[in-house]
PDB file of N, CA, C and O in Angstrom:
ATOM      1  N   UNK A   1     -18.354  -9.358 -13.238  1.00  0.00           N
ATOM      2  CA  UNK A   1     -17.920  -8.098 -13.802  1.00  0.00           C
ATOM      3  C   UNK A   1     -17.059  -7.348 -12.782  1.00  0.00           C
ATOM      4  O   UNK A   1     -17.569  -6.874 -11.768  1.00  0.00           O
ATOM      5  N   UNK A   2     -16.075  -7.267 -12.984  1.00  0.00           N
ATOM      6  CA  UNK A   2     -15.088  -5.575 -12.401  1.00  0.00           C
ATOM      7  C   UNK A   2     -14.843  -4.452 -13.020  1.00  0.00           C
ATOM      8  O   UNK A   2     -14.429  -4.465 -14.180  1.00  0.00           O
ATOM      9  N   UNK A   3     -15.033  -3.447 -12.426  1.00  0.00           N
ATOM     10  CA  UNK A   3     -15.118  -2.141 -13.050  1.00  0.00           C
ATOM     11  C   UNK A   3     -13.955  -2.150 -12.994  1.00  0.00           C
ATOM     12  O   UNK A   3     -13.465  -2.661 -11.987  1.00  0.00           O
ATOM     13  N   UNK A   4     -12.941  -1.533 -14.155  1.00  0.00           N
ATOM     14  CA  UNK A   4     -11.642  -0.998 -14.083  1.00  0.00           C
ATOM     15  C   UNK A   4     -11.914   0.825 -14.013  1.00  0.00           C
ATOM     16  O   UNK A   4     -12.641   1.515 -14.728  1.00  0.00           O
ATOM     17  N   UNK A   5     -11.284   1.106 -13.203  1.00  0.00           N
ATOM     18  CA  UNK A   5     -11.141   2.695 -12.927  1.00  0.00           C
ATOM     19  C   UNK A   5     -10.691   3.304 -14.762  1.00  0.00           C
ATOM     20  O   UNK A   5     -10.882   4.505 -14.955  1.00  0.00           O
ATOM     21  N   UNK A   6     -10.226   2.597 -15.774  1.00  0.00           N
ATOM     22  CA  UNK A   6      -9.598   3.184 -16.849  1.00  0.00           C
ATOM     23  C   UNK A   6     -10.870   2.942 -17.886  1.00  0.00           C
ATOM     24  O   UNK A   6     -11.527   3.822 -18.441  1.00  0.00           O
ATOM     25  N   UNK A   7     -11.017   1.654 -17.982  1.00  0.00           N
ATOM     26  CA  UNK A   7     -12.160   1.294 -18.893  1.00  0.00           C
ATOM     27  C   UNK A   7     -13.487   1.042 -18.846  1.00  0.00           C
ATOM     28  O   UNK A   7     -14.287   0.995 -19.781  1.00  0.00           O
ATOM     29  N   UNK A   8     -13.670   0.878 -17.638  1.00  0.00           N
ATOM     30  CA  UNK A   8     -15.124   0.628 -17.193  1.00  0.00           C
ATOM     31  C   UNK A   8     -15.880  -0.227 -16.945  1.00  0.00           C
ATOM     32  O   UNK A   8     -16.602   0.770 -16.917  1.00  0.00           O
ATOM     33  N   UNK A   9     -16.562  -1.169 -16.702  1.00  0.00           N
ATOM     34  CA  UNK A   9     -17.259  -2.228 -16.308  1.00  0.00           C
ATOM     35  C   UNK A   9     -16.662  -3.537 -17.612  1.00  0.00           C
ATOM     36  O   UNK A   9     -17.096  -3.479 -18.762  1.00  0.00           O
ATOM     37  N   UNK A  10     -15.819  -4.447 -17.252  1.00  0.00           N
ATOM     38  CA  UNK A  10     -15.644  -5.396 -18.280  1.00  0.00           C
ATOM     39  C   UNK A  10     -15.637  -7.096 -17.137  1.00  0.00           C
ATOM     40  O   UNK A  10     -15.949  -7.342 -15.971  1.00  0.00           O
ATOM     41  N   UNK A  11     -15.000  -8.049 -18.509  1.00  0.00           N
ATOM     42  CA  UNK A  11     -15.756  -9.394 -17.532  1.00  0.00           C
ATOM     43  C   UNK A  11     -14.039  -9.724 -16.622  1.00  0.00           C
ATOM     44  O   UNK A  11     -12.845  -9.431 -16.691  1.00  0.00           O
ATOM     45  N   UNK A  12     -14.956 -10.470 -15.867  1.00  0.00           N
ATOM     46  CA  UNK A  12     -13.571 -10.733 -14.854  1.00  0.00           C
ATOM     47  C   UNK A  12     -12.470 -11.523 -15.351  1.00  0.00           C
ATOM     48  O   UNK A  12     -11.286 -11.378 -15.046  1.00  0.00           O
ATOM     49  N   UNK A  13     -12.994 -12.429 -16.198  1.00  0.00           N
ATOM     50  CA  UNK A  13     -11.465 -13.200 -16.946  1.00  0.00           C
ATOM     51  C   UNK A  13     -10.360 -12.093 -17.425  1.00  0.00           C
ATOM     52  O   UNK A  13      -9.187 -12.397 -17.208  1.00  0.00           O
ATOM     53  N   UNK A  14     -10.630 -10.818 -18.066  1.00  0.00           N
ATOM     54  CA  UNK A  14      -9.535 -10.265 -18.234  1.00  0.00           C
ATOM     55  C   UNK A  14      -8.697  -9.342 -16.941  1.00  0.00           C
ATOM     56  O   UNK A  14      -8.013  -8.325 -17.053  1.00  0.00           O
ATOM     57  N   UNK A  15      -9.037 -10.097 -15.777  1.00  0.00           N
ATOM     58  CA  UNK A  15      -8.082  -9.409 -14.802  1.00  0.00           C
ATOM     59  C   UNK A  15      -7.390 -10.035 -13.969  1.00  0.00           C
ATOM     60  O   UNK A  15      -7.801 -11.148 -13.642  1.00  0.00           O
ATOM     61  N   UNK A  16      -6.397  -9.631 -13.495  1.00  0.00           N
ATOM     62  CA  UNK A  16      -5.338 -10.982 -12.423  1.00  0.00           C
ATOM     63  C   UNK A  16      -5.387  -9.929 -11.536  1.00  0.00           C
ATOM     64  O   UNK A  16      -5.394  -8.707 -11.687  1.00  0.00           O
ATOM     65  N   UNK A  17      -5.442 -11.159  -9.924  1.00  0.00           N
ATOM     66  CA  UNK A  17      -5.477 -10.900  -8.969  1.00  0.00           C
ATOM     67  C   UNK A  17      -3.808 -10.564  -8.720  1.00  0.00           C
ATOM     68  O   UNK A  17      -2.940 -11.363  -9.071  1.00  0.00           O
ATOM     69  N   UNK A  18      -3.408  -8.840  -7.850  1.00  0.00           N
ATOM     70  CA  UNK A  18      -2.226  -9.326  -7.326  1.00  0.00           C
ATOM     71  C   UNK A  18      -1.834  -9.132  -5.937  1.00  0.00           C
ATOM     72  O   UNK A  18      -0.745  -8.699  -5.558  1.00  0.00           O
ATOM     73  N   UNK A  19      -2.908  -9.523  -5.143  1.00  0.00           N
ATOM     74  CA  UNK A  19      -2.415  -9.759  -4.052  1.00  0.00           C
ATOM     75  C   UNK A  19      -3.199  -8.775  -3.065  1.00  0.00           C
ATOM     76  O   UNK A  19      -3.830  -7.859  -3.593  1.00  0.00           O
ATOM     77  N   UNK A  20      -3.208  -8.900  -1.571  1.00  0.00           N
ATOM     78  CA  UNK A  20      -3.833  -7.686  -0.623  1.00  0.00           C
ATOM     79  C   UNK A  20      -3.181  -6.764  -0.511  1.00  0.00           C
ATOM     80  O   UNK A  20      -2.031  -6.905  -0.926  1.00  0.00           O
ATOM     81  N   UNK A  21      -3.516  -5.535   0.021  1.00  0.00           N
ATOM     82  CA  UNK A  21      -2.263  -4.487  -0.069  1.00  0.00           C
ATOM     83  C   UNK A  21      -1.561  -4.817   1.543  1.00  0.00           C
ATOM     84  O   UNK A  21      -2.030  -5.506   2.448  1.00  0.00           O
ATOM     85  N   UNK A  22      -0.684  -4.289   1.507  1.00  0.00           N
ATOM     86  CA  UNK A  22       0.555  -3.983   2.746  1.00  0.00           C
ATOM     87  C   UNK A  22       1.200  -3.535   2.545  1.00  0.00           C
ATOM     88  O   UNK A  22       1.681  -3.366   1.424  1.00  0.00           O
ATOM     89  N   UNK A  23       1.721  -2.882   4.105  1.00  0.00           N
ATOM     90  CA  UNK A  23       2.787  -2.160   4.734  1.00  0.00           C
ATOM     91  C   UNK A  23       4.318  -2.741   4.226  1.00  0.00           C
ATOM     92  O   UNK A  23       4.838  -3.845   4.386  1.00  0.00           O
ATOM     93  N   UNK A  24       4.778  -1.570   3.579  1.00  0.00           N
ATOM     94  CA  UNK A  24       6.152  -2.720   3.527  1.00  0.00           C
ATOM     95  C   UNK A  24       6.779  -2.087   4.430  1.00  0.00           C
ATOM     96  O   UNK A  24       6.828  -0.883   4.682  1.00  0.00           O
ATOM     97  N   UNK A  25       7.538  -3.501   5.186  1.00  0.00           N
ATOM     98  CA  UNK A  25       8.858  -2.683   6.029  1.00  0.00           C
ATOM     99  C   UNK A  25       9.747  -1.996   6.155  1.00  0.00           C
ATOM    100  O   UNK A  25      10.401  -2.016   5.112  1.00  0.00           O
ATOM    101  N   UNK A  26      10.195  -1.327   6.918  1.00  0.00           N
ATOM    102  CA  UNK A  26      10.851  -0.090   6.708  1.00  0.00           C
ATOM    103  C   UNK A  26      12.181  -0.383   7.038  1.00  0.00           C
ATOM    104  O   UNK A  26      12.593  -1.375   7.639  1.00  0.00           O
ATOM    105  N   UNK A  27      12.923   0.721   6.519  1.00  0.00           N
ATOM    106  CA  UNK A  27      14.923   0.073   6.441  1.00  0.00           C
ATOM    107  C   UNK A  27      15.654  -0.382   7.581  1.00  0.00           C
ATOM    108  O   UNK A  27      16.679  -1.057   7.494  1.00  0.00           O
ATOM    109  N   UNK A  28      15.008   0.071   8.889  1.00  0.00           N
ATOM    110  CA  UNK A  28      15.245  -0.511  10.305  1.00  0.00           C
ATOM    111  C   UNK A  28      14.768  -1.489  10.822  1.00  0.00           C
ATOM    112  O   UNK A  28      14.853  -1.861  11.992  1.00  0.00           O
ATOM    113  N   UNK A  29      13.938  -2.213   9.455  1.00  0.00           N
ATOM    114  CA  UNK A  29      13.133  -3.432  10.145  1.00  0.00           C
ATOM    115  C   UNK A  29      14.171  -4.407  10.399  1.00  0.00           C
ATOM    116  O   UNK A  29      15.280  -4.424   9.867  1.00  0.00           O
ATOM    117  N   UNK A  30      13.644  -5.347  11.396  1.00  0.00           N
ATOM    118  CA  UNK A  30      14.286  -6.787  11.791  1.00  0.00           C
ATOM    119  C   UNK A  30      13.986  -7.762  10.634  1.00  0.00           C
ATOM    120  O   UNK A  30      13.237  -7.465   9.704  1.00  0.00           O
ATOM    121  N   UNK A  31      14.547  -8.812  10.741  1.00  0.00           N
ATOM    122  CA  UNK A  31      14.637  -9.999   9.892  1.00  0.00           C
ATOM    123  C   UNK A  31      13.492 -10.194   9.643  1.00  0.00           C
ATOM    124  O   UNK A  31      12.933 -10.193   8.545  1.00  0.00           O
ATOM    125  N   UNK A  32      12.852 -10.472  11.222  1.00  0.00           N
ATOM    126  CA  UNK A  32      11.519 -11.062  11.474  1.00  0.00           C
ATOM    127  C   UNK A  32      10.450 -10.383  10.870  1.00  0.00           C
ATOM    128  O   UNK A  32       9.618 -10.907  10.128  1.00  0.00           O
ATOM    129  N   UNK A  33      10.506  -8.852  11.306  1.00  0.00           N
ATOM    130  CA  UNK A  33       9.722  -7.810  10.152  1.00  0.00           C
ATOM    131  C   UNK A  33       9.576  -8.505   8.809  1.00  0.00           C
ATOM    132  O   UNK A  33       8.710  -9.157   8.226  1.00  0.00           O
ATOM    133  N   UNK A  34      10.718  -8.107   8.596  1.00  0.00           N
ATOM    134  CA  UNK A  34      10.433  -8.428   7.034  1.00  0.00           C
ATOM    135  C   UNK A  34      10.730  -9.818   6.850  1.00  0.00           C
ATOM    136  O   UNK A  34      11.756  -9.884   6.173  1.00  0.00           O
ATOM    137  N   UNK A  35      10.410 -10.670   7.069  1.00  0.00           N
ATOM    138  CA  UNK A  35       9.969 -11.484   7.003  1.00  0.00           C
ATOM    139  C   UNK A  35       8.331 -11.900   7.186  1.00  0.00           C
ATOM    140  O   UNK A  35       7.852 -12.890   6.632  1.00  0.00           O
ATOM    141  N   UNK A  36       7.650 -11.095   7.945  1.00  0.00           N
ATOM    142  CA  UNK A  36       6.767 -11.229   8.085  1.00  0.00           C
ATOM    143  C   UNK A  36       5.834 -10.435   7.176  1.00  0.00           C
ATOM    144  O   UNK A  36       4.646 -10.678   6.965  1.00  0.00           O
ATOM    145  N   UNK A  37       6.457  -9.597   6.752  1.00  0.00           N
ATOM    146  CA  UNK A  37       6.025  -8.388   5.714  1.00  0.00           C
ATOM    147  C   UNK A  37       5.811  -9.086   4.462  1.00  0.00           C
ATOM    148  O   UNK A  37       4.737  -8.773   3.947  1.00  0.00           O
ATOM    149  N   UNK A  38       6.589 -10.054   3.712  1.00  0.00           N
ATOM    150  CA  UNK A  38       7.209 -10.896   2.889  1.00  0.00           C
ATOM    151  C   UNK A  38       6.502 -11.600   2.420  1.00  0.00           C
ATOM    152  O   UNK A  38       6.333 -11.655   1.202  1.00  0.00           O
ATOM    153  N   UNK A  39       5.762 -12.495   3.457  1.00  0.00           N
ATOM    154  CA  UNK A  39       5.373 -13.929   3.406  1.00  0.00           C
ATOM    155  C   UNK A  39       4.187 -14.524   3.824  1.00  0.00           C
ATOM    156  O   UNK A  39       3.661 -15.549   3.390  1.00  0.00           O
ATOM    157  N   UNK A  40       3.624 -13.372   5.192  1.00  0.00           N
ATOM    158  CA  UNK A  40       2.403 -13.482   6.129  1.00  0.00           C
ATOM    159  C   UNK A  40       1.472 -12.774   5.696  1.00  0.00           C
ATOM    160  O   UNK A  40       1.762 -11.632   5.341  1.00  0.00           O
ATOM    161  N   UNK A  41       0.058 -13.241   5.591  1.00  0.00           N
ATOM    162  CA  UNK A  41      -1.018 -12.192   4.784  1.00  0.00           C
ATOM    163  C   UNK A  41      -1.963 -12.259   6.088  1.00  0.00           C
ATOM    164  O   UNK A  41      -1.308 -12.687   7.039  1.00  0.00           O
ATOM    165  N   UNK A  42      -3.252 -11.980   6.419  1.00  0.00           N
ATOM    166  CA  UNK A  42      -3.914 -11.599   7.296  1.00  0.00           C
ATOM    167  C   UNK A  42      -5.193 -12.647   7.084  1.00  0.00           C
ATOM    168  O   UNK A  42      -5.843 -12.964   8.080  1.00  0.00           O
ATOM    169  N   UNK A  43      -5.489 -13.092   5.991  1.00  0.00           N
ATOM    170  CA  UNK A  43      -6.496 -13.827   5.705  1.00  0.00           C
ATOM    171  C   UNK A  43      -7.734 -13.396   5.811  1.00  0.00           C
ATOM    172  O   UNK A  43      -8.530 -14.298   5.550  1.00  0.00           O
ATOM    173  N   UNK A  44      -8.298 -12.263   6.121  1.00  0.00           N
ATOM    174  CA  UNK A  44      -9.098 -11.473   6.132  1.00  0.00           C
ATOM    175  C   UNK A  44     -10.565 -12.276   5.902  1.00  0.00           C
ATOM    176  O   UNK A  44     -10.474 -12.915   4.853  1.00  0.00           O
ATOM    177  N   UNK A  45     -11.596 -12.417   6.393  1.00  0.00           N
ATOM    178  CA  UNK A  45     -12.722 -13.197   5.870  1.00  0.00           C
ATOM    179  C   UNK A  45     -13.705 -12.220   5.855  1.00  0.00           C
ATOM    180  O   UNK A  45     -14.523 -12.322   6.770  1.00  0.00           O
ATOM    181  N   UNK A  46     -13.887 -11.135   4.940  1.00  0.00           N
ATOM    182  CA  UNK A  46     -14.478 -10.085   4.976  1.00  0.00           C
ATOM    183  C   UNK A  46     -14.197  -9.048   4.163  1.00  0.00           C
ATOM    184  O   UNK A  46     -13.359  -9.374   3.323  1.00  0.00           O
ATOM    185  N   UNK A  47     -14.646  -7.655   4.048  1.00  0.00           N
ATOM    186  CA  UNK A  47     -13.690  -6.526   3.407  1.00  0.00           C
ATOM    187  C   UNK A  47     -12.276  -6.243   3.532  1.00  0.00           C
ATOM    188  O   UNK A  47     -11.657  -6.178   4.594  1.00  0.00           O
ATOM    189  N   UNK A  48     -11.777  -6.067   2.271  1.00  0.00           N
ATOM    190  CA  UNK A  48     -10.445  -6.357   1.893  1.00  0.00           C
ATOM    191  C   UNK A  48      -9.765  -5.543   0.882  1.00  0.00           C
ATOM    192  O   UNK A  48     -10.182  -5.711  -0.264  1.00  0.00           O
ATOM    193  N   UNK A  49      -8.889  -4.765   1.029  1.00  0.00           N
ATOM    194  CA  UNK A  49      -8.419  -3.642  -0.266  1.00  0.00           C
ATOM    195  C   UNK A  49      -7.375  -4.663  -0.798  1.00  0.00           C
ATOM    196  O   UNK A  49      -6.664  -5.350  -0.065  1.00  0.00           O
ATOM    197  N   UNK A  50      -7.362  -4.686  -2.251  1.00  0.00           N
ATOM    198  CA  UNK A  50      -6.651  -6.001  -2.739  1.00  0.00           C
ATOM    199  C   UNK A  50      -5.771  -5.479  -4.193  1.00  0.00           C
ATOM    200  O   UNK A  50      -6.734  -5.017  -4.804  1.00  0.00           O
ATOM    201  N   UNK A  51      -5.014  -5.341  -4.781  1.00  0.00           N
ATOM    202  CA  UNK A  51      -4.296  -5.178  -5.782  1.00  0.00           C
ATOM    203  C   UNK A  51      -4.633  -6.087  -7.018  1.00  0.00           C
ATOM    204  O   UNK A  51      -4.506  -7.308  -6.926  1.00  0.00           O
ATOM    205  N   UNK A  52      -5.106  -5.424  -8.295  1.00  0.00           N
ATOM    206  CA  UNK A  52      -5.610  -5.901  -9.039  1.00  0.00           C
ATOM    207  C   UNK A  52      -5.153  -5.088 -10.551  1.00  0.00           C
ATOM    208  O   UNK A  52      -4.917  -3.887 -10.683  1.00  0.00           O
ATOM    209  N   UNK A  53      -5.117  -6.171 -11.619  1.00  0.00           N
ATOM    210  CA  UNK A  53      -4.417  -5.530 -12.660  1.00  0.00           C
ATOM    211  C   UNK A  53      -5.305  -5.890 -13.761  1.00  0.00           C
ATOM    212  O   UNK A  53      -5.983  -6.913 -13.662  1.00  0.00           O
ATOM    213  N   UNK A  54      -5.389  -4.951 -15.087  1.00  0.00           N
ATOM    214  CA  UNK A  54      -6.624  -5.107 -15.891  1.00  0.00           C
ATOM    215  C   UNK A  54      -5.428  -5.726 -17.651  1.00  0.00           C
ATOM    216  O   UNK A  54      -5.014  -5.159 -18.662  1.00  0.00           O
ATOM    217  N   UNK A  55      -5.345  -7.200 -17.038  1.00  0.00           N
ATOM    218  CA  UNK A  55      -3.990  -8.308 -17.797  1.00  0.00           C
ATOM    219  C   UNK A  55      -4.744  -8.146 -19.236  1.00  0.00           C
ATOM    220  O   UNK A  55      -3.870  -8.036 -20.096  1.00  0.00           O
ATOM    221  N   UNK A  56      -6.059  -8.092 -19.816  1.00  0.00           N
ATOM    222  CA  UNK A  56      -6.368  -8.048 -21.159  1.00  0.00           C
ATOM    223  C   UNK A  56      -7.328  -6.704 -21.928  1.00  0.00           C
ATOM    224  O   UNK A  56      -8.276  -6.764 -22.711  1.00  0.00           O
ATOM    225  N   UNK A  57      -6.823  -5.871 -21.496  1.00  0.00           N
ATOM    226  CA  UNK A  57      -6.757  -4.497 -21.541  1.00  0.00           C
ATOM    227  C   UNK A  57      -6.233  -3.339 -21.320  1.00  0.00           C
ATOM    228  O   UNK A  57      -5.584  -2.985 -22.305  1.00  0.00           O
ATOM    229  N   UNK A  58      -6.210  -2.410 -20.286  1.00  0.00           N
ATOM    230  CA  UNK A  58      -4.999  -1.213 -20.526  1.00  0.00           C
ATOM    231  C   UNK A  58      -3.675  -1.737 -19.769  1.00  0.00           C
ATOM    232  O   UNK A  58      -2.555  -1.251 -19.921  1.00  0.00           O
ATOM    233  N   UNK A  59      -3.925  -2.547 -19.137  1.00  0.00           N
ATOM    234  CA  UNK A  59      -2.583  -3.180 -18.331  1.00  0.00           C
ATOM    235  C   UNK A  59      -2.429  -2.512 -16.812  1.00  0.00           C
ATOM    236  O   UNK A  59      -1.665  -3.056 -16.014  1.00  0.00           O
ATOM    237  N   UNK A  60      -3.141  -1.370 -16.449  1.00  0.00           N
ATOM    238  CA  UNK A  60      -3.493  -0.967 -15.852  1.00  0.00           C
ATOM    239  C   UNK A  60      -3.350  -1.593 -14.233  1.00  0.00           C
ATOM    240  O   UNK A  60      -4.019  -2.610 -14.046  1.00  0.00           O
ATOM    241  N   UNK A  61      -2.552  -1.092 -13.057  1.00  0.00           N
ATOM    242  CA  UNK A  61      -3.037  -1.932 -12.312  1.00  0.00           C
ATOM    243  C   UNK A  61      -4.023  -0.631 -11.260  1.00  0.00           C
ATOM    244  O   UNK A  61      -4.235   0.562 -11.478  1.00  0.00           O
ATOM    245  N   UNK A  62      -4.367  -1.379 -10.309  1.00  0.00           N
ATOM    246  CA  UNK A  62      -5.813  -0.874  -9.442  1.00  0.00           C
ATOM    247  C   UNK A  62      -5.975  -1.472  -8.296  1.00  0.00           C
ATOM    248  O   UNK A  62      -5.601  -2.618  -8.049  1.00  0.00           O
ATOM    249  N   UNK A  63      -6.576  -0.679  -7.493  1.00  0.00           N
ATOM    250  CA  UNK A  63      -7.268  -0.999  -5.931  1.00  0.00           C
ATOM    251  C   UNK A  63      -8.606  -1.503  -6.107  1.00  0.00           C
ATOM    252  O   UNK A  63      -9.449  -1.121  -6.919  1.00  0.00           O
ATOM    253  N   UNK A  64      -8.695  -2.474  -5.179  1.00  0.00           N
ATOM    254  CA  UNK A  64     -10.264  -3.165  -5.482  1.00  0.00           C
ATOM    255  C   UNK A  64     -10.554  -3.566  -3.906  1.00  0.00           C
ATOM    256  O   UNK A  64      -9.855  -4.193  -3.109  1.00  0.00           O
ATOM    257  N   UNK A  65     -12.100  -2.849  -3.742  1.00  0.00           N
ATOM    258  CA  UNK A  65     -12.476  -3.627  -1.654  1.00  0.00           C
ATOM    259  C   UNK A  65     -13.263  -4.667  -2.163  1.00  0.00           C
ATOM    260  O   UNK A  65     -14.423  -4.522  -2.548  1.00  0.00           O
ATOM    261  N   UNK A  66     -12.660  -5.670  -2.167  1.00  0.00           N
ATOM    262  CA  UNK A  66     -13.441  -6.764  -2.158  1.00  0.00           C
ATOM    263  C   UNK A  66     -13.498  -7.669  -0.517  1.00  0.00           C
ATOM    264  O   UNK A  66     -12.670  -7.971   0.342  1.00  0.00           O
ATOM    265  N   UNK A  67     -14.825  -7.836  -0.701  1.00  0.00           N
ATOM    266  CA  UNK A  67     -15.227  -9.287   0.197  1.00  0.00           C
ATOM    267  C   UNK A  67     -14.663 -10.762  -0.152  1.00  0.00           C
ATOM    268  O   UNK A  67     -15.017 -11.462  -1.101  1.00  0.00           O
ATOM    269  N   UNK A  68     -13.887 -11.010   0.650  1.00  0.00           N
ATOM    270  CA  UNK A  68     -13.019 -12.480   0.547  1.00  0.00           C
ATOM    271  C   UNK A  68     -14.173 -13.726   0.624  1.00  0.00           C
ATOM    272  O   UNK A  68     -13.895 -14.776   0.045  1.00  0.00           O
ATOM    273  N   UNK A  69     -15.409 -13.612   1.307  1.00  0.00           N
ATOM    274  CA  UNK A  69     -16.375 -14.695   1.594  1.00  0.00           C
ATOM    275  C   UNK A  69     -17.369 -15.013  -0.127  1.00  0.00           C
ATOM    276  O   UNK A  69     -17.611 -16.057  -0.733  1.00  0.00           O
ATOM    277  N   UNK A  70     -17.810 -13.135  -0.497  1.00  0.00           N
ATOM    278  CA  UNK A  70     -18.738 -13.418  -1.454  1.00  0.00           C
ATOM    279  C   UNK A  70     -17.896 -13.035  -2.962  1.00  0.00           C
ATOM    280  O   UNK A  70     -18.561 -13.322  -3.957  1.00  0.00           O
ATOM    281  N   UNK A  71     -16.742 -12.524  -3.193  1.00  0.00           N
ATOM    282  CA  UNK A  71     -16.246 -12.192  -3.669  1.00  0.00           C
ATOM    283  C   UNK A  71     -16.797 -10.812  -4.525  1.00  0.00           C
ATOM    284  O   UNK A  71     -16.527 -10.332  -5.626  1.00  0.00           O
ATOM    285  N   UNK A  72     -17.709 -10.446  -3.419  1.00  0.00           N
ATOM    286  CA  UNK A  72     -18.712  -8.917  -4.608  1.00  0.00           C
ATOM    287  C   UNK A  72     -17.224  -7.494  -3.983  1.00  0.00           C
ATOM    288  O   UNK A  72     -16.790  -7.258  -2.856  1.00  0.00           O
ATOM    289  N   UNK A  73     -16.910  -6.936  -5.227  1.00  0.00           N
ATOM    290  CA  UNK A  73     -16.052  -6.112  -4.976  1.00  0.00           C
ATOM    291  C   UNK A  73     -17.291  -4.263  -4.978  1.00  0.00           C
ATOM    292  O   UNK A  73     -18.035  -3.869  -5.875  1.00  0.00           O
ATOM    293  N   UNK A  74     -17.068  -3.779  -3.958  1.00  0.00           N
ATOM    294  CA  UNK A  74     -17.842  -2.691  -3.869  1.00  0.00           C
ATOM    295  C   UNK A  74     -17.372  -1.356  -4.561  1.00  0.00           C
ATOM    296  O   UNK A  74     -18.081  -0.392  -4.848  1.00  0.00           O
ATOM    297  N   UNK A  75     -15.723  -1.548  -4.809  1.00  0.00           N
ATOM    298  CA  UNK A  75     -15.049   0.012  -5.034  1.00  0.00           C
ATOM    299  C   UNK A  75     -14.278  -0.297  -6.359  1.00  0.00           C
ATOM    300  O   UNK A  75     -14.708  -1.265  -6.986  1.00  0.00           O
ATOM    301  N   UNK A  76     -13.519   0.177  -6.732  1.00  0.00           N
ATOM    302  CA  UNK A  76     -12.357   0.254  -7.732  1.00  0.00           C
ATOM    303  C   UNK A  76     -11.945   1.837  -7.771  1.00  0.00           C
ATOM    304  O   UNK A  76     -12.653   2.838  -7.662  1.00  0.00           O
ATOM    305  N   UNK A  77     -10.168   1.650  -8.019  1.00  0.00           N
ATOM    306  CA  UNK A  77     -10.045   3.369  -7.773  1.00  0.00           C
ATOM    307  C   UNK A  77      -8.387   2.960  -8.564  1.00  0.00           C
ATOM    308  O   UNK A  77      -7.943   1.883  -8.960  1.00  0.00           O
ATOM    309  N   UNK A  78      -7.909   4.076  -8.558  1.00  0.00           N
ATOM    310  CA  UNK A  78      -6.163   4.208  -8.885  1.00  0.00           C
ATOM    311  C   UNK A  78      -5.893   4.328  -8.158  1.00  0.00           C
ATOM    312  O   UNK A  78      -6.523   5.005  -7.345  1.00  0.00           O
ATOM    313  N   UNK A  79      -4.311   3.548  -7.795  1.00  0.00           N
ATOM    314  CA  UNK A  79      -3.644   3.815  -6.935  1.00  0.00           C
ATOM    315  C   UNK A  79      -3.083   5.198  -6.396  1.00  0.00           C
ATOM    316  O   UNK A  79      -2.444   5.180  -5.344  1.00  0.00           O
ATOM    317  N   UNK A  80      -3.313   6.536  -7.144  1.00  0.00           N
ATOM    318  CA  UNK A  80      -2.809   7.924  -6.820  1.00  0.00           C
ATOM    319  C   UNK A  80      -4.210   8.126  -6.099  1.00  0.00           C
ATOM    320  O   UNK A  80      -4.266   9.184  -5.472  1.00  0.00           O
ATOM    321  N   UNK A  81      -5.302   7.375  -6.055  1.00  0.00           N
ATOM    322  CA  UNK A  81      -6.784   8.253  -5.620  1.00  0.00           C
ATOM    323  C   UNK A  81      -6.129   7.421  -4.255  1.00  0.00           C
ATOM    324  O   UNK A  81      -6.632   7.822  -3.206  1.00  0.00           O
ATOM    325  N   UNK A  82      -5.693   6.963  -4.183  1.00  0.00           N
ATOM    326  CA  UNK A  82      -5.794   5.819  -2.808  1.00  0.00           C
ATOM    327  C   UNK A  82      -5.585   7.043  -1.273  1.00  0.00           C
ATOM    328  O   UNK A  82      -5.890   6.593  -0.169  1.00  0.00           O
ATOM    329  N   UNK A  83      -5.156   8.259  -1.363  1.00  0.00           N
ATOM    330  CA  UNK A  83      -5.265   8.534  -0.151  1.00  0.00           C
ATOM    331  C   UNK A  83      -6.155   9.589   0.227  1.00  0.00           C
ATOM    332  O   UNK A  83      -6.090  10.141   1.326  1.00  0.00           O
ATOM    333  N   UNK A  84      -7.203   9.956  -0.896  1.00  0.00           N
ATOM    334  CA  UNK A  84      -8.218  10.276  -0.715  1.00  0.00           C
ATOM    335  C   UNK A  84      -9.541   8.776  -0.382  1.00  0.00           C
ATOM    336  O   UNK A  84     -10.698   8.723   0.034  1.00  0.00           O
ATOM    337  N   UNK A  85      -8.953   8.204  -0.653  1.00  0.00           N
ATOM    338  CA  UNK A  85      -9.866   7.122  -0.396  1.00  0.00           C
ATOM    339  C   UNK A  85     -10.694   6.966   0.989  1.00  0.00           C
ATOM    340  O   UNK A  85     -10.248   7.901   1.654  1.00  0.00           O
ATOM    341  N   UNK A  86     -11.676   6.283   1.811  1.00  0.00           N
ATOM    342  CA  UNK A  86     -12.103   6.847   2.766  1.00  0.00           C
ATOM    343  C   UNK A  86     -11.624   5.086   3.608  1.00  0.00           C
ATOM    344  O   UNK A  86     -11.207   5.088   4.766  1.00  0.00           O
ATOM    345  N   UNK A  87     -11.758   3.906   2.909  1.00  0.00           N
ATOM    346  CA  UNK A  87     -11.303   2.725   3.179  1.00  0.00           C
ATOM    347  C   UNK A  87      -9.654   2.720   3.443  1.00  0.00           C
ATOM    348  O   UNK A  87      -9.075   1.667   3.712  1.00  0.00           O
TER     349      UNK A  87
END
């Protein structure tokens, strides 16, 4: 089960993973920056703020801290709550 911040506790098949969050590079970055910004993820084996979209329901996308080892996600939020967020 993942809670969607819009609808509320539903099953995990209706959601796609999109990815961990990051820094994107900024307009003075080097090649290498962004390149690395691009392509390189952190692999994290642990807590993880991750981008997540609710694909068979509001369409919705969302922040999720999930654990990369057990896959138990502890939070869900909108992306506008994200800088009140405490993670």
């Amino acid at each position: 089960m993942i809670t969607c911040p819009n609808c509320g506790p539903r099953e995990a098949l209706e959601f796609s993973f999109g990815g961990e969050t990051t820094k994107r590079a900024g307009p003075t970055a080097t090649d290498r920056e962004l390149a690395a910004s691009l392509y390189f993820r952190r692999n994290v084996d642990g807590w993880q703020t991750e981008w997540w979209v609710h694909q068979s329901g509001c369409r919705a996308w969302f922040l999720a801290e999930r654990h990369t080892t057990t896959n138990e996600i502890r939070r869900t939020y909108r992306p506008e709550d994200r800088e009140a967020s405490p993670a």
